[in-house]
Phi, psi and omega in degrees: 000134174300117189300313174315301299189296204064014179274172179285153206247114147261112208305113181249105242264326188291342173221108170269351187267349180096146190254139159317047207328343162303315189293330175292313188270342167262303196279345181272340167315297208292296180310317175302332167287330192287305157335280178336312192302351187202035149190080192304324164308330195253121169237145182247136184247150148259141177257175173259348180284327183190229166245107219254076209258115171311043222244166210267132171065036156210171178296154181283163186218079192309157184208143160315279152235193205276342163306318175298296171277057098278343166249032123269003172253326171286315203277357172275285237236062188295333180289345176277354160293328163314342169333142195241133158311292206314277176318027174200040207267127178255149199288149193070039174332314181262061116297121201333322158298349156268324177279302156353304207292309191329305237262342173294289177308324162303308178300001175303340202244024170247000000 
């Protein structure tokens, strides 16, 4: 729990140094994109607690983290788990946002 705050701090394995609301906010862009391309209907808000996932004819659906919107998102959408890393590989590979896109697409399977 947070002293300031007091909400609960939750440990998200995709920022392992702890997450940012920048950080929070660069990965649901990178998630909405990545969605769209094969569910076009479904958006990801970054919070400052988390994550906010959209899905068409429902309601949004917080999510801690990001393995939680990717199986609120298989569960809408099973074809946006197909994502090919390769085909979202951005230029300038070690760049903190790249590593960061990796460390997105790997929670898929967590």
């Amino acid at each position: 729990m947070c002293g300031a705050c007091g909400h609960p701090v939750v440990n998200d394995p995709v920022f392992p140094q702890g997450r940012t609301l920048r950080d929070t906010l660069v990965a649901a862009q990178l998630l909405s994109q990545l969605i769209s391309a094969h569910a076009g209907s479904i958006r990801v808000l970054g919070l400052a607690g988390g994550f906010a996932v959209s899905t068409p004819g429902r309601q949004q659906v917080l999510c801690a983290t990001v393995a939680e919107v990717w199986t609120t998102v298989a569960a809408v959408a099973p074809s946006a788990l197909s994502l090919s890393a390769r085909s979202t590989e951005a230029p300038g590979a070690e760049s903190p946002d790249s590593r960061l896109l990796q460390r997105v697409l790997a929670a898929r399977w967590h």
